[in-house]
N, CA, C and O atoms as CSV, one atom per row, in Angstrom:
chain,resi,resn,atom,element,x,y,z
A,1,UNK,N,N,14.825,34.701,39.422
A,1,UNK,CA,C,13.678,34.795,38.536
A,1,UNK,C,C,14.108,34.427,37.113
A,1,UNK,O,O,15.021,34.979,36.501
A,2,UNK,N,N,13.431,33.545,36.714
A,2,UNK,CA,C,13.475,33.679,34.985
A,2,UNK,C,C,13.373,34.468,34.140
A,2,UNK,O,O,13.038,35.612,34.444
A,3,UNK,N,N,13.592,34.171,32.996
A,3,UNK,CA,C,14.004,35.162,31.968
A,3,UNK,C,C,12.711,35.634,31.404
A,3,UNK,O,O,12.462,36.743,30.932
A,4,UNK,N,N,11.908,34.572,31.538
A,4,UNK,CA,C,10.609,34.964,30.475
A,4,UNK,C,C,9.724,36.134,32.056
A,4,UNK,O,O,9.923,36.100,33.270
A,5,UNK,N,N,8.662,37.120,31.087
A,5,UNK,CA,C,8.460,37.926,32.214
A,5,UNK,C,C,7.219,37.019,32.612
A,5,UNK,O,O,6.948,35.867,32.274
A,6,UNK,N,N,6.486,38.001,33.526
A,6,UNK,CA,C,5.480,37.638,34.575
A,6,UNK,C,C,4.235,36.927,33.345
A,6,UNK,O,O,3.677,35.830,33.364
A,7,UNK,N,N,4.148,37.830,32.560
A,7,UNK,CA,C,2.916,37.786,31.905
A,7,UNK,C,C,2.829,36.536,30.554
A,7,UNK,O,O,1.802,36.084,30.048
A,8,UNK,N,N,4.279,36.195,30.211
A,8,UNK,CA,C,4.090,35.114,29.230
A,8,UNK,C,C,4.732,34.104,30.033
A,8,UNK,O,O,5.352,33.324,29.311
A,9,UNK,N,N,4.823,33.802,31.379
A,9,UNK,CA,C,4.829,33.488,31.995
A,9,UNK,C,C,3.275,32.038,32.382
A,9,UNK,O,O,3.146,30.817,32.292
A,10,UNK,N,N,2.437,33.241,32.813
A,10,UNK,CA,C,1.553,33.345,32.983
A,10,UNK,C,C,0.201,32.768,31.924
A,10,UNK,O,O,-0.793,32.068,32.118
A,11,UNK,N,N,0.877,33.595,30.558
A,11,UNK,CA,C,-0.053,32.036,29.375
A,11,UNK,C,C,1.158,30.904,29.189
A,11,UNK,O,O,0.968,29.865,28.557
A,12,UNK,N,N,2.266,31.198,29.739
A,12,UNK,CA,C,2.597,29.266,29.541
A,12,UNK,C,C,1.682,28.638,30.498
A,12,UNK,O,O,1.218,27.540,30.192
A,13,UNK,N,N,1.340,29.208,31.673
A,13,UNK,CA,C,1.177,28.028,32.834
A,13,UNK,C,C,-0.528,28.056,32.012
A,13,UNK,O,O,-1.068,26.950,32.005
A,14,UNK,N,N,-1.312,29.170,31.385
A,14,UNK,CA,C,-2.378,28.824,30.752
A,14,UNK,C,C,-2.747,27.688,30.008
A,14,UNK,O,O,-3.714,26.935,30.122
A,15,UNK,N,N,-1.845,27.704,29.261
A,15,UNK,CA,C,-1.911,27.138,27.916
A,15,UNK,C,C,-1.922,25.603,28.625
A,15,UNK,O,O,-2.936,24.924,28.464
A,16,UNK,N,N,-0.770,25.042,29.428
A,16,UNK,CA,C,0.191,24.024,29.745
A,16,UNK,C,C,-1.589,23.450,30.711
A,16,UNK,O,O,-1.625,22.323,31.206
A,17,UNK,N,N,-2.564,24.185,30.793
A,17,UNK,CA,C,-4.098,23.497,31.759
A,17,UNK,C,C,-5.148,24.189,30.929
A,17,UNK,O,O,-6.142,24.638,31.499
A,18,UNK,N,N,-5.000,24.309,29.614
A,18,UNK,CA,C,-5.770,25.048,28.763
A,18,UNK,C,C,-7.018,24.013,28.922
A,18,UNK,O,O,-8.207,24.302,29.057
A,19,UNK,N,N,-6.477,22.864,28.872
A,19,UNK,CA,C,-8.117,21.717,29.074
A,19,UNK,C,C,-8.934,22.243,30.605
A,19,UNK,O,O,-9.989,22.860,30.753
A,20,UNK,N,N,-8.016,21.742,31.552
A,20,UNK,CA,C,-8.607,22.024,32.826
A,20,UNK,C,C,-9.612,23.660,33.182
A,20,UNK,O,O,-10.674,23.841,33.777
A,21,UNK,N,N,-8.652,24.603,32.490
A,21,UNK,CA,C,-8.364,25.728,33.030
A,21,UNK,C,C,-7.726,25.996,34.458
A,21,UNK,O,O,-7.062,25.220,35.146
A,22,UNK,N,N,-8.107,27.309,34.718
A,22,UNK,CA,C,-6.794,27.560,35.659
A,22,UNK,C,C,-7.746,28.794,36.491
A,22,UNK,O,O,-8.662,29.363,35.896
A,23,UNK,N,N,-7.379,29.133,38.012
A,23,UNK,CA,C,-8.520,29.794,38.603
A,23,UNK,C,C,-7.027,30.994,38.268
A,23,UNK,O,O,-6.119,30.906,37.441
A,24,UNK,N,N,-7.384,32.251,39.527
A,24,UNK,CA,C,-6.258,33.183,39.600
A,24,UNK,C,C,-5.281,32.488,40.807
A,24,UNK,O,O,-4.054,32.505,40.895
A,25,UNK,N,N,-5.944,32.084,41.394
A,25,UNK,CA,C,-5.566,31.709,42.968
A,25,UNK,C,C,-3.981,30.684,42.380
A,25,UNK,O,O,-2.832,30.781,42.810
A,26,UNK,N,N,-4.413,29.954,41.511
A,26,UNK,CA,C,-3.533,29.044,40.816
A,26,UNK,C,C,-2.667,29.877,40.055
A,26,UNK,O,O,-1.537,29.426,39.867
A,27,UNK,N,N,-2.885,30.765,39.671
A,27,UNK,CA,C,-1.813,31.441,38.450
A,27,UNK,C,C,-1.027,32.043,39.826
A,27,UNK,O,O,0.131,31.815,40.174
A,28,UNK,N,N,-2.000,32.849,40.462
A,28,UNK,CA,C,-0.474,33.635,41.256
A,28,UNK,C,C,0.232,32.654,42.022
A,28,UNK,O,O,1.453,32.803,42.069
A,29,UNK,N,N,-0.324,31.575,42.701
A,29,UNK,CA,C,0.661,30.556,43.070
A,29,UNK,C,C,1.703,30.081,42.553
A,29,UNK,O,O,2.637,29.726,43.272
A,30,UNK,N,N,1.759,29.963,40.959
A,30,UNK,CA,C,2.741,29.255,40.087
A,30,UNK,C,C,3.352,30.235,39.791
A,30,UNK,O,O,4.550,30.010,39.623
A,31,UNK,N,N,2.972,31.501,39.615
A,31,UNK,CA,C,3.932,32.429,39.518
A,31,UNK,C,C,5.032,32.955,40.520
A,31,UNK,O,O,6.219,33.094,40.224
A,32,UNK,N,N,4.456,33.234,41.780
A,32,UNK,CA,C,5.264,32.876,42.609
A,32,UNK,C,C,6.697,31.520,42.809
A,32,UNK,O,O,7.917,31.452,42.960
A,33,UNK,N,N,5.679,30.787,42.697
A,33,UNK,CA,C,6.553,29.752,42.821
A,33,UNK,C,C,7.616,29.610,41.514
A,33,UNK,O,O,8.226,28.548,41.381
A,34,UNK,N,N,7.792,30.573,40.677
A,34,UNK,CA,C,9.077,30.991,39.661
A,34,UNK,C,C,9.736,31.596,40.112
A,34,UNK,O,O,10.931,31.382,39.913
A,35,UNK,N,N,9.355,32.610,40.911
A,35,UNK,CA,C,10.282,33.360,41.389
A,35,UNK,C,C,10.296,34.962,41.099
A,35,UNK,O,O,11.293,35.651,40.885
A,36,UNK,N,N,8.946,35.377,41.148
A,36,UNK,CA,C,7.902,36.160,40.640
A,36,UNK,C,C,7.909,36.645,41.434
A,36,UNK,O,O,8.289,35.956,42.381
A,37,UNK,N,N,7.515,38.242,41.830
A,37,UNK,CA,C,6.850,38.810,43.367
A,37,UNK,C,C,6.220,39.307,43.014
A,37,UNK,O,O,6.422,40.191,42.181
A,38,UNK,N,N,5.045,38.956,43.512
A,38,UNK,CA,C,3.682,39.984,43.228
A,38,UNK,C,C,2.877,41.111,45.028
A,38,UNK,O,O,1.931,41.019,45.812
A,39,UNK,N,N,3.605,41.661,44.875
A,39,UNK,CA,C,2.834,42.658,45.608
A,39,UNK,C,C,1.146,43.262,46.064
A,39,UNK,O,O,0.347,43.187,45.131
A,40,UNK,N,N,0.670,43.744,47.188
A,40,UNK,CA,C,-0.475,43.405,47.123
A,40,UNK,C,C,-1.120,44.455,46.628
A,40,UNK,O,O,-2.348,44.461,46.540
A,41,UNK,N,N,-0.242,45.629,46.189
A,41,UNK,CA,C,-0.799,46.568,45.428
A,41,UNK,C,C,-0.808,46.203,43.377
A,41,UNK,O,O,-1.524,46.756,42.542
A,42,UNK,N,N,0.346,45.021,43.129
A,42,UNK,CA,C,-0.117,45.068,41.878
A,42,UNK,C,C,-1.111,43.832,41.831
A,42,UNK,O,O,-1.835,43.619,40.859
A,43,UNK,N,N,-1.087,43.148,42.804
A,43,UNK,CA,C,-2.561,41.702,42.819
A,43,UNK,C,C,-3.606,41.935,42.132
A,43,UNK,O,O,-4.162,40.990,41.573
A,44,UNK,N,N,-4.271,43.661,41.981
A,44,UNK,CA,C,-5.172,43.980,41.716
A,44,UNK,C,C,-5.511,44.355,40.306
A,44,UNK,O,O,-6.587,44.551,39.740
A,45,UNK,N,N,-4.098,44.400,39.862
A,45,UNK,CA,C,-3.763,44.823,38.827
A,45,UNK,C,C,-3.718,43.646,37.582
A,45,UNK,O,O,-4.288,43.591,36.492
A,46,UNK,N,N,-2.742,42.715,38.295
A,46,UNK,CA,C,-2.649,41.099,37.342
A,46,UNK,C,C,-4.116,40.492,37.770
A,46,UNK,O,O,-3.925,39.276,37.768
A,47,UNK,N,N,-5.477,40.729,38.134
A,47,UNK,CA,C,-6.311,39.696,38.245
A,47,UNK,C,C,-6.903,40.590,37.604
A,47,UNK,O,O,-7.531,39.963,36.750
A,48,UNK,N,N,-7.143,41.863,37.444
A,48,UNK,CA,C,-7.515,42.260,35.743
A,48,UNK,C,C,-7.423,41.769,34.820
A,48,UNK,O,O,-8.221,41.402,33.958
A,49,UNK,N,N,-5.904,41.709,35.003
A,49,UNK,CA,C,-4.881,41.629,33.587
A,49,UNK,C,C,-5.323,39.513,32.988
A,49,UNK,O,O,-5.283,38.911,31.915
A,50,UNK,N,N,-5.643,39.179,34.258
A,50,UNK,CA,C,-6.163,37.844,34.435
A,50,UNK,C,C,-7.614,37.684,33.703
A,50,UNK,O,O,-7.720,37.037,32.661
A,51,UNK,N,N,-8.318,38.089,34.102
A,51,UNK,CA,C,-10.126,38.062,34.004
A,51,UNK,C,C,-9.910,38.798,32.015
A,51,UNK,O,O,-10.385,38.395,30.953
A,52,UNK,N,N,-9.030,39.912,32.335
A,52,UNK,CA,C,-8.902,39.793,30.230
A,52,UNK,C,C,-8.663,38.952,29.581
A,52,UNK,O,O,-9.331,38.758,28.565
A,53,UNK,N,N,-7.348,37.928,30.019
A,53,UNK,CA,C,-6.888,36.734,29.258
A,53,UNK,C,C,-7.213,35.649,29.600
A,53,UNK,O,O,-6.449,34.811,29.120
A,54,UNK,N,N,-8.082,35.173,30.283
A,54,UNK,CA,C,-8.855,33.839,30.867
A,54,UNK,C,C,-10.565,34.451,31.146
A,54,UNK,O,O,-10.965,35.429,31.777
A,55,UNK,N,N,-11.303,33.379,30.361
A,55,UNK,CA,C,-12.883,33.390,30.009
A,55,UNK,C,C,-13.656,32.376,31.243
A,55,UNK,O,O,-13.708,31.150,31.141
A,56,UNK,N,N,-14.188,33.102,32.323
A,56,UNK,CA,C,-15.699,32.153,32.694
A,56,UNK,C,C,-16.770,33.151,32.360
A,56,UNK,O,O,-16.808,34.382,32.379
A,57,UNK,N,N,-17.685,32.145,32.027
A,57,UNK,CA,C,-18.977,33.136,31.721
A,57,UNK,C,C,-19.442,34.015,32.811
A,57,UNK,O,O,-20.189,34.918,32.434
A,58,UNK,N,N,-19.072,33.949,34.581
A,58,UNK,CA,C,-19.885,34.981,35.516
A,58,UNK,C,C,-18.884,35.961,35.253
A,58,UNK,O,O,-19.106,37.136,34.963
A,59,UNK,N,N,-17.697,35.380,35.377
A,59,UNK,CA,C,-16.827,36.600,35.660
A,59,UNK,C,C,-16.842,37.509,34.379
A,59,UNK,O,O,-17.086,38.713,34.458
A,60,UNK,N,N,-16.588,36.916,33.277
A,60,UNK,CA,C,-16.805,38.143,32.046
A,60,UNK,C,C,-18.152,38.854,32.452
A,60,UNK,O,O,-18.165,40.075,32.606
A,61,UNK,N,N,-19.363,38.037,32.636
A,61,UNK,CA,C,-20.602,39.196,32.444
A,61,UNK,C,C,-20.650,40.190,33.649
A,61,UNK,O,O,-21.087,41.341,33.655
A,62,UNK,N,N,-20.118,39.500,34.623
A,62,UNK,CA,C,-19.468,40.548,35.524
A,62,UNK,C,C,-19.253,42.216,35.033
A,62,UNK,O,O,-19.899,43.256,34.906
A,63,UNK,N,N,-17.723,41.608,34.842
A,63,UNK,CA,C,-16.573,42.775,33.835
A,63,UNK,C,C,-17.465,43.767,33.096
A,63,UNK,O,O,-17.540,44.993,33.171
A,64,UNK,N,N,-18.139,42.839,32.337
A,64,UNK,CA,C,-18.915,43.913,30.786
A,64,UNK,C,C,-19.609,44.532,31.870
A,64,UNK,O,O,-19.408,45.744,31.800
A,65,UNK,N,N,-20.533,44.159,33.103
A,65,UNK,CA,C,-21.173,45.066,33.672
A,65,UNK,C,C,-20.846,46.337,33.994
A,65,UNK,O,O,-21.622,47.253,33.722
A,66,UNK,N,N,-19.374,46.613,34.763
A,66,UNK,CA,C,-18.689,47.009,35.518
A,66,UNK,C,C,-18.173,47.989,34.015
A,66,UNK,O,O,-18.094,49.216,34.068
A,67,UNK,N,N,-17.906,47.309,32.929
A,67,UNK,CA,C,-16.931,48.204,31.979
A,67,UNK,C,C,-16.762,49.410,31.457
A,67,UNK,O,O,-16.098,49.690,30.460
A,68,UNK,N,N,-17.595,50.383,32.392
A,68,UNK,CA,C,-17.481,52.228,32.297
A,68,UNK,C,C,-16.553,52.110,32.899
A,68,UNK,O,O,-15.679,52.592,32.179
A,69,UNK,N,N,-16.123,51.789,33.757
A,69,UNK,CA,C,-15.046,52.055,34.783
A,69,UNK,C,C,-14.070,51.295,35.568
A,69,UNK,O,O,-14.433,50.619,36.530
A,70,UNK,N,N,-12.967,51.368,35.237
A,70,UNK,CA,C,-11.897,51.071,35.515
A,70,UNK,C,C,-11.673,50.589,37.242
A,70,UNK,O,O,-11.040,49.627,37.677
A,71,UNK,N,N,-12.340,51.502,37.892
A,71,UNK,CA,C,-11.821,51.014,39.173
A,71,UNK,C,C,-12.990,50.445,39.925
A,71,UNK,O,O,-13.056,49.970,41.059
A,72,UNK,N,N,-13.880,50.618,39.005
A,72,UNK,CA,C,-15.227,49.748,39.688
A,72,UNK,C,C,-14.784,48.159,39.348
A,72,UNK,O,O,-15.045,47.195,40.068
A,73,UNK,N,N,-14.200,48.131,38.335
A,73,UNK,CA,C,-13.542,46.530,38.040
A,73,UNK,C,C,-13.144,46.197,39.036
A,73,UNK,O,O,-13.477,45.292,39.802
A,74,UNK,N,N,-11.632,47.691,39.088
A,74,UNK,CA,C,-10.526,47.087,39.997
A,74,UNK,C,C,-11.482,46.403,41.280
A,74,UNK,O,O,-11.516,45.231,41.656
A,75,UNK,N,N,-12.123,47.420,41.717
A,75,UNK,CA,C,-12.951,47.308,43.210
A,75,UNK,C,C,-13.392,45.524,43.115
A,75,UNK,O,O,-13.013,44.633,43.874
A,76,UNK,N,N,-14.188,45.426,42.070
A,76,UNK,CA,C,-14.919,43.854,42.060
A,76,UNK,C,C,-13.630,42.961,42.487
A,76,UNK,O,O,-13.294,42.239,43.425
A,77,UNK,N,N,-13.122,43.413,41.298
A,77,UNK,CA,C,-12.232,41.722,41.358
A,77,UNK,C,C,-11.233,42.132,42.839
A,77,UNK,O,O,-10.798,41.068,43.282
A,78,UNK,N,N,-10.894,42.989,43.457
A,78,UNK,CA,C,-10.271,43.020,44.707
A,78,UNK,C,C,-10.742,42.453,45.360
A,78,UNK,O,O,-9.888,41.872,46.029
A,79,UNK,N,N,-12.218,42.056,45.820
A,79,UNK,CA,C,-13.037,41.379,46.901
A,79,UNK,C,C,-12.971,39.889,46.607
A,79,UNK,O,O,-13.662,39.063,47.203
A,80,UNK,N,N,-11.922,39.537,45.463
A,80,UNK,CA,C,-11.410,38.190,45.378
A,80,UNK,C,C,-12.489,37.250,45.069
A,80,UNK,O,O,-12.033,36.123,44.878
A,81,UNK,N,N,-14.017,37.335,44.931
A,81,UNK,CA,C,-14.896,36.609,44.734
A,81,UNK,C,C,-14.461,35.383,43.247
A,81,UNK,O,O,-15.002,34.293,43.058
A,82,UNK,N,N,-13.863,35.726,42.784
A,82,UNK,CA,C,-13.654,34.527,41.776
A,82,UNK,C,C,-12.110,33.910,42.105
A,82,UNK,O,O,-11.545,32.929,41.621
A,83,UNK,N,N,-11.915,34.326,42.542
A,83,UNK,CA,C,-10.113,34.110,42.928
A,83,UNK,C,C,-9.970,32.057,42.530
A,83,UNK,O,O,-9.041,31.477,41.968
A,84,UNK,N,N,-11.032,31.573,42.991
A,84,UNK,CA,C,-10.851,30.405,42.713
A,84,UNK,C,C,-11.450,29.425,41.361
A,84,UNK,O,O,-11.213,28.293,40.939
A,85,UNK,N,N,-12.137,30.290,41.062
A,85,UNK,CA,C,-13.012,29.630,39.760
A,85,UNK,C,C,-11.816,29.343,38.983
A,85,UNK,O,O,-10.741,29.887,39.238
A,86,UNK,N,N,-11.944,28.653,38.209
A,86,UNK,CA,C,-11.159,28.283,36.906
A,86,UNK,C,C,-12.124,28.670,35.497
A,86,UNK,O,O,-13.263,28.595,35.037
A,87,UNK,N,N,-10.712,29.144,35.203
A,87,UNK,CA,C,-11.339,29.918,33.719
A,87,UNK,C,C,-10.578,29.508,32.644
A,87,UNK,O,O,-9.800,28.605,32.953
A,88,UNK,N,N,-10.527,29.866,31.448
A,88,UNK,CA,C,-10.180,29.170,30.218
A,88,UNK,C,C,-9.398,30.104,29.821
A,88,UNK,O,O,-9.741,31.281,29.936
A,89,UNK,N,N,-8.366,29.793,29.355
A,89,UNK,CA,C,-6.877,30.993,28.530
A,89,UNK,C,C,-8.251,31.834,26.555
A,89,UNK,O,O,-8.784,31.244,25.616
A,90,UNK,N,N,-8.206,32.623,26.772
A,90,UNK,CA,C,-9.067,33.225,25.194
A,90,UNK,C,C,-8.473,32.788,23.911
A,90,UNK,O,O,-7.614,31.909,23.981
A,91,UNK,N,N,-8.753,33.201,22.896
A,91,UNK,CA,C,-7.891,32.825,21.910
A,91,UNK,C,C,-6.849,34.032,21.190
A,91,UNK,O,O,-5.998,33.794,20.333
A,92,UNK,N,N,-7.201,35.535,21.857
A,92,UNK,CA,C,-6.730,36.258,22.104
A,92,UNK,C,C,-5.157,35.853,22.439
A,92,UNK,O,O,-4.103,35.818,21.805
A,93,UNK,N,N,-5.486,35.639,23.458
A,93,UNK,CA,C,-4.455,35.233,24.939
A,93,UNK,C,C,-3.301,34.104,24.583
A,93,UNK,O,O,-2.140,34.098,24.991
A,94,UNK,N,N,-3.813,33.347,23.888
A,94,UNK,CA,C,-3.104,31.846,23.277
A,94,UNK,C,C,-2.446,32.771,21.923
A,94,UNK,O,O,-1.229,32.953,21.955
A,95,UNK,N,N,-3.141,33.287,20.880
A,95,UNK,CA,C,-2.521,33.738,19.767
A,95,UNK,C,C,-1.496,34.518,19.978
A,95,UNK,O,O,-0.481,34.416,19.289
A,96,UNK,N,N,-1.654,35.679,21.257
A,96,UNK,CA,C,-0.514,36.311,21.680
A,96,UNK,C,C,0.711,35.893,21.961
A,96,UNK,O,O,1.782,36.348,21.560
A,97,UNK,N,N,0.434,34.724,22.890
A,97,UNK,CA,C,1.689,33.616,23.347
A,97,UNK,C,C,2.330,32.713,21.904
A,97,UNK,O,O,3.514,32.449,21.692
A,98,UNK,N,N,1.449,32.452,21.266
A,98,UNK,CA,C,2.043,31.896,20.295
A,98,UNK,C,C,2.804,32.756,18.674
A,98,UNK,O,O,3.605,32.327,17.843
A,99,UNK,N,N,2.161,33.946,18.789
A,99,UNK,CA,C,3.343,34.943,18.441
A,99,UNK,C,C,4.815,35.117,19.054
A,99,UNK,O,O,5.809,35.033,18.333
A,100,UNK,N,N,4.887,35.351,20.365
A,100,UNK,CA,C,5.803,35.556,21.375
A,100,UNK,C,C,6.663,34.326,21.014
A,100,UNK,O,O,7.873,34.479,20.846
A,101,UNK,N,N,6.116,33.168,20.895
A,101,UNK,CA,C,7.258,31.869,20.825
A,101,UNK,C,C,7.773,32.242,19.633
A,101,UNK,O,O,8.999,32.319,19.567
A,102,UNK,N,N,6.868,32.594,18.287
A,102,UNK,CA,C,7.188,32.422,16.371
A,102,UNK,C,C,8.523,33.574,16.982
A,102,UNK,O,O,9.672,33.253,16.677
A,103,UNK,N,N,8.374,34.531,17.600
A,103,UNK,CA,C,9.301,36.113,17.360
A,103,UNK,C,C,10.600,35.158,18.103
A,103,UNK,O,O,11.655,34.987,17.493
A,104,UNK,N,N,10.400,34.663,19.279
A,104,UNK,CA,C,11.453,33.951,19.978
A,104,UNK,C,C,12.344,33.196,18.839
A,104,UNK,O,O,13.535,33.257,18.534
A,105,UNK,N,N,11.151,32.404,18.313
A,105,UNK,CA,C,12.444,31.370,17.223
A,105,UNK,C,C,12.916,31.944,16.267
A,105,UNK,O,O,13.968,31.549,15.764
A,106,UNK,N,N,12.041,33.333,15.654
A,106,UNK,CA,C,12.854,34.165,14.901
A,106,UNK,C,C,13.756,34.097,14.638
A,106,UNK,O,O,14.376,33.663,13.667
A,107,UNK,N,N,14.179,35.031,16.483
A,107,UNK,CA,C,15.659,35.695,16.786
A,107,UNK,C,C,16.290,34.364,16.954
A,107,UNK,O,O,17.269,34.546,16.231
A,108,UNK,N,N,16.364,33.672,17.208
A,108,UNK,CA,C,17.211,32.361,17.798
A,108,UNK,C,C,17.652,32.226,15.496
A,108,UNK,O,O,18.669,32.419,14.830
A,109,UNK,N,N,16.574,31.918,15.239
A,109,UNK,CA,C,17.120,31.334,13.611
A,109,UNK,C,C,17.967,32.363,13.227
A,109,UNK,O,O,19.090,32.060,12.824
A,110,UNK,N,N,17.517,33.915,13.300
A,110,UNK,CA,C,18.584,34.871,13.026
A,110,UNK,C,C,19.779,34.513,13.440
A,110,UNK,O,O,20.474,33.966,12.584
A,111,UNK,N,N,20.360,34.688,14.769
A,111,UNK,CA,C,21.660,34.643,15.705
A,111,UNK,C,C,22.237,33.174,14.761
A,111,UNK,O,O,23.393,33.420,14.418
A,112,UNK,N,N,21.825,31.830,14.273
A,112,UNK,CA,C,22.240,31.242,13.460
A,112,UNK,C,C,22.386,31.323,12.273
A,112,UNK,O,O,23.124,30.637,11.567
A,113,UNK,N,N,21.761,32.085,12.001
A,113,UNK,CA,C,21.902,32.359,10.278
A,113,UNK,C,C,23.482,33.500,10.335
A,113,UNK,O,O,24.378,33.526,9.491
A,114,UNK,N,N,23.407,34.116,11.277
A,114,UNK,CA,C,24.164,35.469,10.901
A,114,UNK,C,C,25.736,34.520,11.822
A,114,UNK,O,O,26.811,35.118,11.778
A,115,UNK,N,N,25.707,33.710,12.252
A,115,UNK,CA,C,26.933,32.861,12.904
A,115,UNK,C,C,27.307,32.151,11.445
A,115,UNK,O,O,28.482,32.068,11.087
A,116,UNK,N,N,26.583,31.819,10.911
A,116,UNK,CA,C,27.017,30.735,9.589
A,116,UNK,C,C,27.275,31.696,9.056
A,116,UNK,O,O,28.330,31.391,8.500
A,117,UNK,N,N,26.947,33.285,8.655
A,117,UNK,CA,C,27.909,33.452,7.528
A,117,UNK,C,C,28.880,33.858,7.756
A,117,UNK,O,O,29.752,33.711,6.899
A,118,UNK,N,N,29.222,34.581,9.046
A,118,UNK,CA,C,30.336,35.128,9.707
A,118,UNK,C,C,31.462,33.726,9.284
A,118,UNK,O,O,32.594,33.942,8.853
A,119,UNK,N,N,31.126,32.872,9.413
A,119,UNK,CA,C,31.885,31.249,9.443
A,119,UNK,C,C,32.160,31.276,8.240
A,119,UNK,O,O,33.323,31.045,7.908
A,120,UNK,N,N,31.081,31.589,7.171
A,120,UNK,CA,C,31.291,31.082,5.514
A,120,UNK,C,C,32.253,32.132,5.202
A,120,UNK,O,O,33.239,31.782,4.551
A,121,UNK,N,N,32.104,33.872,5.691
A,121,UNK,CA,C,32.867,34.642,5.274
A,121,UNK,C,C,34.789,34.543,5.759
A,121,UNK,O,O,35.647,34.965,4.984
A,122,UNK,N,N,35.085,34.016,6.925
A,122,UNK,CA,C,36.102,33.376,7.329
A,122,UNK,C,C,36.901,32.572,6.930
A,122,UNK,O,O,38.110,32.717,6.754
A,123,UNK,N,N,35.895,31.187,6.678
A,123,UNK,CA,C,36.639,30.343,5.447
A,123,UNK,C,C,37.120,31.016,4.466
A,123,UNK,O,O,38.324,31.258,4.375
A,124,UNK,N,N,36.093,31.467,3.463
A,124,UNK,CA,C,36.454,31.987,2.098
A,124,UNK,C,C,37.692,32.855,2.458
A,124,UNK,O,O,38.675,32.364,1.904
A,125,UNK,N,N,37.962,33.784,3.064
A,125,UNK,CA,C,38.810,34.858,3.250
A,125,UNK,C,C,40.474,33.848,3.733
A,125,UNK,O,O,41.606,34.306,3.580
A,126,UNK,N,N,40.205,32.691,4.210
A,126,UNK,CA,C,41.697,31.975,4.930
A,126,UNK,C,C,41.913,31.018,3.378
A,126,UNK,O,O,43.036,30.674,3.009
A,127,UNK,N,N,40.539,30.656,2.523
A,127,UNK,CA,C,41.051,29.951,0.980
A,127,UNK,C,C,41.763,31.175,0.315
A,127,UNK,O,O,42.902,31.143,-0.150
A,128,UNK,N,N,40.827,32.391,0.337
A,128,UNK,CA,C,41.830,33.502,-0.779
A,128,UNK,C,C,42.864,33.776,-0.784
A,128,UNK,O,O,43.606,34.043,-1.729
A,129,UNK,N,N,43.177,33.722,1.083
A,129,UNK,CA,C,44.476,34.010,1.232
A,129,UNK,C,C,45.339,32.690,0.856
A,129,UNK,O,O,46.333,32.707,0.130
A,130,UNK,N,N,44.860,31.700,1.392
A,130,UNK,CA,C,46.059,30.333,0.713
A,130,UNK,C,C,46.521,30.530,-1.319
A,130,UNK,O,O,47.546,30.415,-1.990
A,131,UNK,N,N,44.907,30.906,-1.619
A,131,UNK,CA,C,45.488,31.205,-2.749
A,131,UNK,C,C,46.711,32.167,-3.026
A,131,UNK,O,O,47.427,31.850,-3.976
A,132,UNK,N,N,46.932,32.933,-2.545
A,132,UNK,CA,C,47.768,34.234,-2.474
A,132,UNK,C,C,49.214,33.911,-2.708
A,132,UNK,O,O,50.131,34.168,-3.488
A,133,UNK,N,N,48.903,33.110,-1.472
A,133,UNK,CA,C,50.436,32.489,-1.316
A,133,UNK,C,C,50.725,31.747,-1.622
A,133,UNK,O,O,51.917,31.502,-1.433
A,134,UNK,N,N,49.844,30.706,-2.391
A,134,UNK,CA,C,50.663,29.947,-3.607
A,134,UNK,C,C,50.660,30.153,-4.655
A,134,UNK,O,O,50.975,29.312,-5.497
A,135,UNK,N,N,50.312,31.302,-4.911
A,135,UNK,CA,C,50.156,32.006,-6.146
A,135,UNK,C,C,51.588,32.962,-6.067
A,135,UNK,O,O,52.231,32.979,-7.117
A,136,UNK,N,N,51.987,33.532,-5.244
A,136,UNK,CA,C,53.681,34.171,-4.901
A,136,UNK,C,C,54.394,33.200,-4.748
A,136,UNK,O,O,55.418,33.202,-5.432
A,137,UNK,N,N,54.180,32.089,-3.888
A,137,UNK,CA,C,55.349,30.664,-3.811
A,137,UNK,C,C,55.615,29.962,-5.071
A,137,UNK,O,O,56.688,29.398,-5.286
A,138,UNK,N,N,54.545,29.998,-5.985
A,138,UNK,CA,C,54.926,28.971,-7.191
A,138,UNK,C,C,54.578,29.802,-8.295
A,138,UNK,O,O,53.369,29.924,-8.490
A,139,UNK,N,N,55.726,30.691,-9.432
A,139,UNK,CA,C,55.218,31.701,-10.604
A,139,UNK,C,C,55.040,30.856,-11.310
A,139,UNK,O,O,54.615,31.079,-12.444
């Protein structure tokens, strides 16, 4: 399995058919096919987690119908009735992922910034010392 988890995972393969969109049937396929296991007790769980971060108009007015309750959702979307529609990544959903990359390059610019000075502090410390000693070799 890869490094990145299930769920940003999941808005890359969004984003990467953000024109097309993308049904669920398709997300858990590609997720799988990473190297993902999705179980058939959490299925119910990521096509929630799905129908929040990807927009068709039945399936949201669906949801809002359903939205006192949690397992009246779960219940809907278990009977798989949209499993194939294609839906659109939110802007929610995209802004999230595209935080996740800014924090990624963050840390990556950090881990270089803090290697260069470790490097700059090294040099300087092997010049002071040359100074040293030609400063004792030649009065």
């Amino acid at each position: 399995m890869k490094n990145d988890n299930l769920y940003i995972e999941a808005l890359k393969f969004g984003r990467d058919n953000m024109n097309s969109g993308v049904s669920f049937s398709e997300m858990k396929t590609h997720l799988e096919s990473k190297g993902h296991v999705i179980s058939e007790n959490f299925k119910g769980y990521l096509r929630f987690w799905f129908y929040e971060n990807f927009f068709k108009n039945g399936v949201t007015n669906t949801l809002n119908y359903y939205s006192g309750s949690t397992s009246a959702v779960l219940s809907y979307l278990n009977e798989g009735k949209f499993d194939y529609d294609k839906c659109i990544m939110t802007g929610d959903a995209y802004e999230n992922l595209i935080d996740f990359e800014n924090l990624q390059q963050a840390r990556k610019s950090s881990k270089q910034s803090y290697m260069v000075s470790i490097l700059a502090i090294v040099i300087s410390a092997i010049f002071a010392a040359i100074q040293i000693v030609l400063a004792i070799v030649k009065p």
